[in-house]
GUGU-305438 format. One record per residue: x, y, z of N, C-alpha, C in turn. Coordinates in steps of 0.02 Angstrom, whole numbers, padded with zeros to 5 digits, always signed. Each point is the difference from the previous one (the first is absolute). Example, Ala and Ser with C-alpha at 12.3 -4.5 7.8 and 13.67 -1.06 7.14 Angstrom:
2
+00660-00284+00390-00045+00059+00000+00045+00060+00000;-00018+00053-00036+00042+00059+00003-00039+00055+00037;
***
This chain:
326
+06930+05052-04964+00009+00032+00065-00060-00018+00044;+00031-00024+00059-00062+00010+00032-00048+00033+00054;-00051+00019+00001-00036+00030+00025-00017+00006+00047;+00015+00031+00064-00018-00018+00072-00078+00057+00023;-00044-00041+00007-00051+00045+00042+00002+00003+00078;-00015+00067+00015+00020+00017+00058-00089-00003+00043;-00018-00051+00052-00070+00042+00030+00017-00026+00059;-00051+00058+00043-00002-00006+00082-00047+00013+00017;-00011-00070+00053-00081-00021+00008+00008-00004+00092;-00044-00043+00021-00011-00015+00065-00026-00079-00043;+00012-00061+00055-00006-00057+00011-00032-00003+00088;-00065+00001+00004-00038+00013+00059-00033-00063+00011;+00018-00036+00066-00025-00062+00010-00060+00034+00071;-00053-00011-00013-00074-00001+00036+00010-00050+00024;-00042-00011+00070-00032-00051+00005-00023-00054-00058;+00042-00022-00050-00035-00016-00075-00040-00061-00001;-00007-00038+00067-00040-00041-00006-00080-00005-00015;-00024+00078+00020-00064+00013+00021-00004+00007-00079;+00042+00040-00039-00025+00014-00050-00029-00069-00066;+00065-00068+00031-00013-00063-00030-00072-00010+00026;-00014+00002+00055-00077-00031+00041-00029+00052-00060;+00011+00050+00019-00061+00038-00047-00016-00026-00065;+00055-00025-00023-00038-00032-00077-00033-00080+00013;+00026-00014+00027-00055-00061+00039-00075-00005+00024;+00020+00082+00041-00084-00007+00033-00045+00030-00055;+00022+00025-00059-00025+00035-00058-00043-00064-00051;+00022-00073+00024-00014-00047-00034-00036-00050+00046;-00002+00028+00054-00040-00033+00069-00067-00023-00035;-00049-00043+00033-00066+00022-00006-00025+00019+00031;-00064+00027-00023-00047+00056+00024-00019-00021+00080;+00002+00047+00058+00015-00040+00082-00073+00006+00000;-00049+00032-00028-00078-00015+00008-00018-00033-00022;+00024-00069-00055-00010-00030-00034+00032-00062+00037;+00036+00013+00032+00037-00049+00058-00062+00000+00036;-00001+00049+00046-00063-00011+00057-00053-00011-00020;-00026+00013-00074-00064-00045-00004+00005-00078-00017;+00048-00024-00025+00026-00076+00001-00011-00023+00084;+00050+00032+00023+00003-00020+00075-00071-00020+00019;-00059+00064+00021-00047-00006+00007-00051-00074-00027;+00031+00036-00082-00049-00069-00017+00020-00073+00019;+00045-00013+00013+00026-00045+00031-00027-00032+00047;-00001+00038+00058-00026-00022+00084-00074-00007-00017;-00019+00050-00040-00071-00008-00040-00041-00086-00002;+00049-00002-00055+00010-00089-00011-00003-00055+00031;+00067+00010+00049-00001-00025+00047-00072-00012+00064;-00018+00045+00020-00051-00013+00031-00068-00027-00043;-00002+00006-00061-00071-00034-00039+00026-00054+00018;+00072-00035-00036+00005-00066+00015-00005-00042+00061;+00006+00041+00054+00015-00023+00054-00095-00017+00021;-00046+00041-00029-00066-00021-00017-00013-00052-00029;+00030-00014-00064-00022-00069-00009+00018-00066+00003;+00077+00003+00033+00015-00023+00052-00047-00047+00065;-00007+00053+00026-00043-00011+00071-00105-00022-00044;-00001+00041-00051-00069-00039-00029+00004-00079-00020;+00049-00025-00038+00014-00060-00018+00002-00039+00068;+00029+00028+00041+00012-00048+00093-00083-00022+00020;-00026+00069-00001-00062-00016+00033-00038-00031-00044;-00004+00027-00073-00059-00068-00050+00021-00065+00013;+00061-00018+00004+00023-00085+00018-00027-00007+00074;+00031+00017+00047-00034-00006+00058-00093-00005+00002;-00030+00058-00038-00062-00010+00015-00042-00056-00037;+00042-00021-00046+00000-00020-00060-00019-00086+00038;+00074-00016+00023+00010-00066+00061-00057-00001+00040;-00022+00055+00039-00041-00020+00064-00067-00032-00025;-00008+00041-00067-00075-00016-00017-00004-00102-00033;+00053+00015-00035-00007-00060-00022+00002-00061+00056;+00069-00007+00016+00000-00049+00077-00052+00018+00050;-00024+00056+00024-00032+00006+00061-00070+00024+00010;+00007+00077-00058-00077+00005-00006+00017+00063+00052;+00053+00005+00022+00007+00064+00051-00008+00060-00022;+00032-00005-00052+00005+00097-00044-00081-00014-00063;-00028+00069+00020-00059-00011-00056+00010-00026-00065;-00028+00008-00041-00003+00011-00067-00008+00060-00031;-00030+00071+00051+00001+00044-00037+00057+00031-00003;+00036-00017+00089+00104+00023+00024+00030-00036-00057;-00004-00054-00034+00025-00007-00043+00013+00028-00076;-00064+00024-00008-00013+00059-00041+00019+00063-00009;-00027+00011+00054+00051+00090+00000+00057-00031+00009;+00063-00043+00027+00055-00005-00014+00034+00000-00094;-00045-00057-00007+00014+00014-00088-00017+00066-00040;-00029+00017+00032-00039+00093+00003+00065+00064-00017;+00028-00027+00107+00027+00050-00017+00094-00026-00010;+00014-00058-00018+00046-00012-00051-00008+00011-00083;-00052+00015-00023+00008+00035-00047-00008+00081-00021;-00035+00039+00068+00009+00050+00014+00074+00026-00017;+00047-00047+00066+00070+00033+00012+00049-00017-00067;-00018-00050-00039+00010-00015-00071+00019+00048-00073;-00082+00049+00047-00018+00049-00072+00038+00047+00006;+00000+00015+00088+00033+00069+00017+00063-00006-00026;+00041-00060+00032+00074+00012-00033+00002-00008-00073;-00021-00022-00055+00009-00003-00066-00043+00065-00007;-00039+00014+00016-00004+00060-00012-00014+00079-00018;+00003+00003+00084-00009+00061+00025+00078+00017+00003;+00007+00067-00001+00045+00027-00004+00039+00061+00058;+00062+00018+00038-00001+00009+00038+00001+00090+00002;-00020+00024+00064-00020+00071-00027+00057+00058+00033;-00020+00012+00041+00082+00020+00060-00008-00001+00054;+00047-00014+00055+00018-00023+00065-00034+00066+00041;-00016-00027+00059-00046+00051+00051-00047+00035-00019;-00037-00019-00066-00057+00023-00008-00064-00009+00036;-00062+00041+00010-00044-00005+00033-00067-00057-00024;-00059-00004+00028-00047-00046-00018-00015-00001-00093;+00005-00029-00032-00031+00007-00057-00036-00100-00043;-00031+00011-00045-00040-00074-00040+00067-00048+00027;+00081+00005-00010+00028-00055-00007+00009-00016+00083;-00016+00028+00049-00009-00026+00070-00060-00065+00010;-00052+00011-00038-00066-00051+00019+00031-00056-00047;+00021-00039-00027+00000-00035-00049+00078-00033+00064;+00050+00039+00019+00057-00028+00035-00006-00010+00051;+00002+00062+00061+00002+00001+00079-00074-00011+00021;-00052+00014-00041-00070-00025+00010-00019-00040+00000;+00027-00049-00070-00008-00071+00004+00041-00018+00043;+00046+00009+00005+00026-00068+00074-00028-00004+00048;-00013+00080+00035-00051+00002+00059-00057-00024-00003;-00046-00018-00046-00053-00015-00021+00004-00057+00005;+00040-00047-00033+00027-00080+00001+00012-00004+00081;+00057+00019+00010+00035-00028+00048-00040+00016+00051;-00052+00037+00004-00019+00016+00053-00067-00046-00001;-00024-00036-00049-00063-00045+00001+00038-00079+00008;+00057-00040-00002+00034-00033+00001+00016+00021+00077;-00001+00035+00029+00048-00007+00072-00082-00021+00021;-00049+00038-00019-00067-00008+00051-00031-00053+00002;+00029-00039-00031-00059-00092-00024+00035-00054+00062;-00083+00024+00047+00035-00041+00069-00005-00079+00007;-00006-00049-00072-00004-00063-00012+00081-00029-00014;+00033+00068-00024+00085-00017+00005+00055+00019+00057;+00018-00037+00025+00043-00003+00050+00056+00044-00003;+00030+00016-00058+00074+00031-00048-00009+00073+00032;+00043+00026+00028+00015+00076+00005+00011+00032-00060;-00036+00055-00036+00017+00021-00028+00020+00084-00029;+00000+00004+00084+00015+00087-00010+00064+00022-00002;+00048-00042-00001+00071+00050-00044-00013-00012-00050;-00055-00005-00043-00004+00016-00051+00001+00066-00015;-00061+00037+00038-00024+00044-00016+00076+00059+00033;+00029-00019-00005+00098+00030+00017+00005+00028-00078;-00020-00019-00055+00025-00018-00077-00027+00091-00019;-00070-00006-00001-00022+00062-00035+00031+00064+00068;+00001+00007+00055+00027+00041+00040+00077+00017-00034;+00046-00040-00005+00062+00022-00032+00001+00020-00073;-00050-00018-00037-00025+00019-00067-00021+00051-00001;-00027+00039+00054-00030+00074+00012+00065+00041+00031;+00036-00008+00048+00050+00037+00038+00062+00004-00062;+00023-00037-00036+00048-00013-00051-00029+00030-00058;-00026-00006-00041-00019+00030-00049-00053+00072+00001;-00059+00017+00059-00028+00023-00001+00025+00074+00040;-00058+00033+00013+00027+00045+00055-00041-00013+00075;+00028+00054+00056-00001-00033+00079-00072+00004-00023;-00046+00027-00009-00074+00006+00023+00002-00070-00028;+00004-00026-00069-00019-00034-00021+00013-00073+00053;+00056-00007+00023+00028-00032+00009-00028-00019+00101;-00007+00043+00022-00037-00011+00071-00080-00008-00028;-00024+00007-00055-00059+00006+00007-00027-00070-00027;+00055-00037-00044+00012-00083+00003+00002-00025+00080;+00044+00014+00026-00001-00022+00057-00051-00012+00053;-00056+00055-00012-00041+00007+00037-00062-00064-00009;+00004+00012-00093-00056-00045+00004+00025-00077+00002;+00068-00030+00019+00024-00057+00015-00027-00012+00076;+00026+00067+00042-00006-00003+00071-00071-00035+00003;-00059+00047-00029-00079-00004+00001-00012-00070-00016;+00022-00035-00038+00013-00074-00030+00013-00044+00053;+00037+00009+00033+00045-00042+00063-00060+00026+00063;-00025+00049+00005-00045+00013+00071-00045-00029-00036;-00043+00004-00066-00077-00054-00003+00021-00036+00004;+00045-00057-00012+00011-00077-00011+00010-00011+00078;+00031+00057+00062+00007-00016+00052-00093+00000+00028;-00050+00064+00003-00037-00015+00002-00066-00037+00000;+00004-00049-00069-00011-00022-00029-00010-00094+00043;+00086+00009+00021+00000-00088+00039-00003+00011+00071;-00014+00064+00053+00006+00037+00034-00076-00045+00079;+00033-00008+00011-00053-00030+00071+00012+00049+00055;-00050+00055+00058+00023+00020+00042+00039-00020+00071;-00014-00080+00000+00029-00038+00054+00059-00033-00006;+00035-00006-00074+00031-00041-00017+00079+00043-00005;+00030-00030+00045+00082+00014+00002+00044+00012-00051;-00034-00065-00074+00046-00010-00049-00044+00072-00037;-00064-00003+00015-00031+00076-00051+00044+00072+00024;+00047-00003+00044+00013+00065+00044+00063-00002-00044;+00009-00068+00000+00097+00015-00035-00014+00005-00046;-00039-00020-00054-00012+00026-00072+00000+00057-00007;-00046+00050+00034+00007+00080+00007+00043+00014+00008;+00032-00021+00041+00077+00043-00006+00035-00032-00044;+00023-00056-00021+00020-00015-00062-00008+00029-00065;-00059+00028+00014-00034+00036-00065+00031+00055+00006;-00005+00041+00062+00005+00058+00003+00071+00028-00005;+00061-00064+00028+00081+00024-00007-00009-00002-00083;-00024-00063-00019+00021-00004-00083-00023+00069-00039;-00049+00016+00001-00032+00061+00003+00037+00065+00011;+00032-00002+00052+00048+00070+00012+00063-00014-00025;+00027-00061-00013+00065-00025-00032-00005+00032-00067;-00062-00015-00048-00018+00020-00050+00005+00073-00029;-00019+00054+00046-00008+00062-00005+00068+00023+00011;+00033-00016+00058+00084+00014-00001+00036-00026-00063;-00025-00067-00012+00043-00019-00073+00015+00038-00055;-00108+00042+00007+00008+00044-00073+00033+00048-00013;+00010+00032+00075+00017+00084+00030+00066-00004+00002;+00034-00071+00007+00084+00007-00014+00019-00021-00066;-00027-00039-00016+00027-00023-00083-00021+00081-00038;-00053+00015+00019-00033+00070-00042+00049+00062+00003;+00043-00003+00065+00033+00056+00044+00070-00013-00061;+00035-00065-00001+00050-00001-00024-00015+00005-00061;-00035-00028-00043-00029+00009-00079+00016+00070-00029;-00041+00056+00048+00021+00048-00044+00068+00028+00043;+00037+00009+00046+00049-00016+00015+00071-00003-00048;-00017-00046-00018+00063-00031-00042-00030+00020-00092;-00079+00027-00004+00010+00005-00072+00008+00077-00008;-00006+00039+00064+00028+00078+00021+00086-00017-00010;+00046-00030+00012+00068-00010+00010+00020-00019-00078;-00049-00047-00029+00020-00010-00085-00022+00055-00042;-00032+00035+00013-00027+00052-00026+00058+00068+00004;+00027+00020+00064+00067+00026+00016+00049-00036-00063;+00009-00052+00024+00063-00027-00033+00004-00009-00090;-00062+00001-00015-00020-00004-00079+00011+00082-00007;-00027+00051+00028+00013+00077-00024+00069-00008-00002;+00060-00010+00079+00062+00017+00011+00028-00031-00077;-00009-00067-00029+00035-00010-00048-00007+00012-00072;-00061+00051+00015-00023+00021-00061+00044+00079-00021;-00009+00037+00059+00048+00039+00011+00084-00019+00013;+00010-00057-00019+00069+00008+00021+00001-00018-00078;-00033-00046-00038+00003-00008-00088+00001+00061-00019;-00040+00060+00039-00020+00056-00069+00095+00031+00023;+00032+00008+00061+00059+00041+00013+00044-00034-00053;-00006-00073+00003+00062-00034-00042-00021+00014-00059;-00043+00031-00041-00021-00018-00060+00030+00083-00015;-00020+00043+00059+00013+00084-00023+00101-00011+00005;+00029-00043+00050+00064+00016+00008+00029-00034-00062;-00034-00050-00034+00046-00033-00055-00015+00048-00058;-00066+00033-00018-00005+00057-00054+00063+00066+00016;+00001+00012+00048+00063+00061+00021+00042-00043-00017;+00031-00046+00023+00056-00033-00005+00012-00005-00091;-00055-00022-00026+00016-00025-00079+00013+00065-00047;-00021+00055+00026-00011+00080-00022+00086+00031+00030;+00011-00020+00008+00057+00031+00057+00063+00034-00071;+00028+00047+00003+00066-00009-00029+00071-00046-00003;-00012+00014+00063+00055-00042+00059-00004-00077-00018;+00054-00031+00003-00014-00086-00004-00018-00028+00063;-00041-00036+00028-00013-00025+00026+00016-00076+00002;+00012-00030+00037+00022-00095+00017-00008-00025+00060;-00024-00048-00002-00012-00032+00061+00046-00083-00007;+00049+00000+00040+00040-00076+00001+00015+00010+00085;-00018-00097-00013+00003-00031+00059+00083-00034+00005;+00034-00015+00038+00067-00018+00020+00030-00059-00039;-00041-00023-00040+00012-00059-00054+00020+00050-00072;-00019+00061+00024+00022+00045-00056-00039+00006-00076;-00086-00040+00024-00060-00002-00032-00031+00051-00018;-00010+00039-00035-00038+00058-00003-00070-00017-00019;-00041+00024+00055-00065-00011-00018-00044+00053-00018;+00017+00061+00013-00032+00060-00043+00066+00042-00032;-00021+00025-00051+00045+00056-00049-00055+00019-00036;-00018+00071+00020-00021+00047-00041+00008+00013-00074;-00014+00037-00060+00018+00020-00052+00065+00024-00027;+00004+00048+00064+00042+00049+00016+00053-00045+00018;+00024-00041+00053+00046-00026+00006+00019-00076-00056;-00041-00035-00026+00007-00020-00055+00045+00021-00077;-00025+00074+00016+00028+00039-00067+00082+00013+00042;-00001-00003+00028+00084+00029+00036+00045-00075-00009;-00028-00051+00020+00038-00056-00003-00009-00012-00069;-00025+00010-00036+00013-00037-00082-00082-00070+00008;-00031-00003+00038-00046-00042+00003-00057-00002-00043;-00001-00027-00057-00073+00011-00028-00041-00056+00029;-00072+00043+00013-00059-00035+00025-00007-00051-00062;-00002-00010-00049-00030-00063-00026+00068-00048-00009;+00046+00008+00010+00050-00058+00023+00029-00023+00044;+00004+00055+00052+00039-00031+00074-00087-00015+00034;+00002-00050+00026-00070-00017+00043-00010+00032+00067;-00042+00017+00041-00050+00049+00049+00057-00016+00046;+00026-00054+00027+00053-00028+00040+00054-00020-00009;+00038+00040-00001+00100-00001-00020+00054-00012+00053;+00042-00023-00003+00065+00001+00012+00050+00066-00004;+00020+00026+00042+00064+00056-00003+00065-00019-00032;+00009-00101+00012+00032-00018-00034+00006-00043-00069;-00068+00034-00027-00007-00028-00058+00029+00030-00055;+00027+00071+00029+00023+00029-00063+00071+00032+00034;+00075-00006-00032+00052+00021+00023+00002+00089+00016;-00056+00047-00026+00003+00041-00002-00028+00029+00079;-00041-00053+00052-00028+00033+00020+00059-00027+00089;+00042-00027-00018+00046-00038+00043+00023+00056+00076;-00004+00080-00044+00014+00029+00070-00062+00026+00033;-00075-00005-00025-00063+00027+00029-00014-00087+00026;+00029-00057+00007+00000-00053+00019+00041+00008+00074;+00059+00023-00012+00068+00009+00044-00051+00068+00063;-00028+00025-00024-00019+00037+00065-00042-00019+00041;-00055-00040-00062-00067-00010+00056+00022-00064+00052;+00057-00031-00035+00021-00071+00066+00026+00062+00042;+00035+00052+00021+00047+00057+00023-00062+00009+00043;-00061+00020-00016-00036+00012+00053-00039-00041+00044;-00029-00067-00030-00005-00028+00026+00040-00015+00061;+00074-00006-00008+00047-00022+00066+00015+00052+00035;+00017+00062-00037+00026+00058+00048-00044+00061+00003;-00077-00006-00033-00023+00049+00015-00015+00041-00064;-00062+00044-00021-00049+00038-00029+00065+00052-00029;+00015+00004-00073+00065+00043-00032-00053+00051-00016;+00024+00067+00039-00022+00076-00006+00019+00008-00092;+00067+00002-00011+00016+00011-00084+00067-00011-00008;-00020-00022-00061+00042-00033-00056+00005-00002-00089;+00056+00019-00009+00005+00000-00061+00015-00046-00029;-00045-00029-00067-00011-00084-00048+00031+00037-00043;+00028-00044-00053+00002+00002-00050-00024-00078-00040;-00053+00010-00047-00012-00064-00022+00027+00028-00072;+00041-00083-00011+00040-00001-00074-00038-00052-00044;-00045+00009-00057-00049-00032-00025+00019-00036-00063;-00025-00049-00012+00054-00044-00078+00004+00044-00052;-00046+00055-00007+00020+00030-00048+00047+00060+00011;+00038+00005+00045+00049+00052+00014-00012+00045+00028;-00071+00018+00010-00020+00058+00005-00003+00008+00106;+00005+00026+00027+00009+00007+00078-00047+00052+00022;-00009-00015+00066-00047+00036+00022+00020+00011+00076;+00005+00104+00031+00026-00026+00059-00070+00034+00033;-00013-00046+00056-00046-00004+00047+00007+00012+00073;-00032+00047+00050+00000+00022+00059-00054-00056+00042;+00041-00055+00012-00045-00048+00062+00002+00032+00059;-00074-00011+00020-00013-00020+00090-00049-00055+00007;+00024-00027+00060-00059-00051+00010-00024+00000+00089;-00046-00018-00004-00029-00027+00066-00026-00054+00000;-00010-00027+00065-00005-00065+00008-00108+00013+00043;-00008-00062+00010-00067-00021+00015+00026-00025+00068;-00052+00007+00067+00005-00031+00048-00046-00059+00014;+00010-00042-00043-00033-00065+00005+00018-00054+00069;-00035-00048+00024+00038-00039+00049+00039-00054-00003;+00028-00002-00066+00056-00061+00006+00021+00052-00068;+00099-00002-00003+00016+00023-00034-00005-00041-00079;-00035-00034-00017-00007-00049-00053-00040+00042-00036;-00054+00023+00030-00051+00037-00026+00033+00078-00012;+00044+00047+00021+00008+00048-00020+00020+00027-00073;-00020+00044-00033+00015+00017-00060+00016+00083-00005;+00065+00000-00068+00042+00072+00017+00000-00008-00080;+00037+00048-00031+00012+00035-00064+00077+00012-00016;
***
């Protein structure tokens, strides 16, 4: 004889996507562990971009002396100097965190360049402009550092650009008048540079900082709605219009005949003949709309039946491809 069991459940389709994200973002990596990559990154980037620009100028100073005798021998020196300076720093020194204030790893980076670049712009035996250089440690202070830090680079670039103007400075001389002001726009170009790159810097790491909490809090909701969900009595399912089920609870598992260690995390409605009319509704809503209730009956290979009280709702996603019902 056979045996018919009788149960009545709810089949409750959630939003069930969030609850899939939730086991996703549960396997995310760590987003502070992101932003210190990030960081160290641009980090990088700017050492290299140091030795970079050190290798330019040791060849260059490197050339003048030999062919011409123009660049000293000692400019040649501190170039090999401070290409192995910017050498050590990137292999290694290590990076600390973004908009921090003055500390040891400033003199060795934004010190030395100013220090270099600023004895290299002043050697009035070379013809070569060389004050967008001193552009390099200013964005190295506004980008990584904080605003004080970062106008207070600027300042001593500005101070750099007025001695070297001083310096070739005649009171009669027309071309000495445009140097001053040459000095002096480059100079105020400089200080705006720091005060806007500095302005947007923290700017945008205030907006990642927002957006790293918002999705930290939206992991911890999906992580609390999939524990309710997995706790639930009720069966729970989440299928998309291909008739995929991408979440089923315990609870609704045990109603369809599904054991977790043989049917896999992602099923078919029509993988099993039993489940042909909880198949037959969710296409039903998809086309005509969210079924308030309904009575299943699933008939299982072993004879045994089960009748079930469906409802489903649907998700308001923006293309119906993406919606998912129960």
């Amino acid at each position: 004889m056979n045996q018919t069991t009788e149960t009545s459940s709810w089949f409750d389709v959630l939003p069930g996507i969030r609850s899939l994200a939730g086991r996703q973002a549960s396997i995310a990596p760590n987003l502070d562990e992101a932003q210190k990559s990030g960081f160290a990154r641009l980090w990088a980037a700017f050492m290299t971009a140091r030795i970079a620009i050190a290798v330019v100028l040791l060849v260059l100073h490197l050339s003048l002396y030999i062919l011409s005798g123009a660049a000293p021998a000692l400019l040649v020196a501190l170039s090999a100097a401070y290409l192995a300076l910017a050498l050590a720093v990137r292999l290694l020194a290590k990076p600390k965190q973004q908009g921090r204030a003055f500390d040891a790893q400033w003199i060795y980076t934004v010190g030395a360049d100013l220090a270099f670049f600023g004895l290299i712009y002043n050697q009035v035996n070379v013809s070569i402009n060389f004050s967008p250089l001193l552009a390099l440690p200013v964005l190295t202070a506004a980008i990584l550092g904080s605003r004080a830090l970062a106008l207070g680079t600027a300042t001593l670039a500005a101070l750099i650009l007025l001695g070297r103007a001083a310096q070739t400075a005649s009171s009669s001389d027309w071309s000495s008048r445009s140097e001053w002001l040459q000095a002096g726009l480059v100079s105020g170009g400089l200080l705006v540079l720091a005060w806007l790159i500095s302005y947007l810097t923290a700017r945008l790491a205030r907006e990642e900082r927002t957006a790293r909490r918002s999705r930290a809090e939206v992991r911890q909701q999906t992580l609390v709605n999939e524990m309710v969900i997995e706790t639930l009595s009720d069966g729970v399912l989440v299928v998309d219009a291909q008739h995929m089920v991408h979440t089923a609870n315990p609870a609704a598992r045990l109603m369809l005949g599904s054991d977790q260690d043989v049917t896999p995390p992602f099923f078919n409605l029509g993988d099993n003949p039993a489940w042909s009319q909880l198949a037959r509704i969710a296409e039903a809503s998809f086309t005509e709309g969210a079924v308030d209730s309904a009575n299943v009956i699933l008939r299982h290979a072993d004879l045994q039946s089960s009748h079930l009280q469906v409802r489903t709702l649907l998700t308001p996603p923006s293309t119906t491809a993406d919606r998912v019902c129960a």
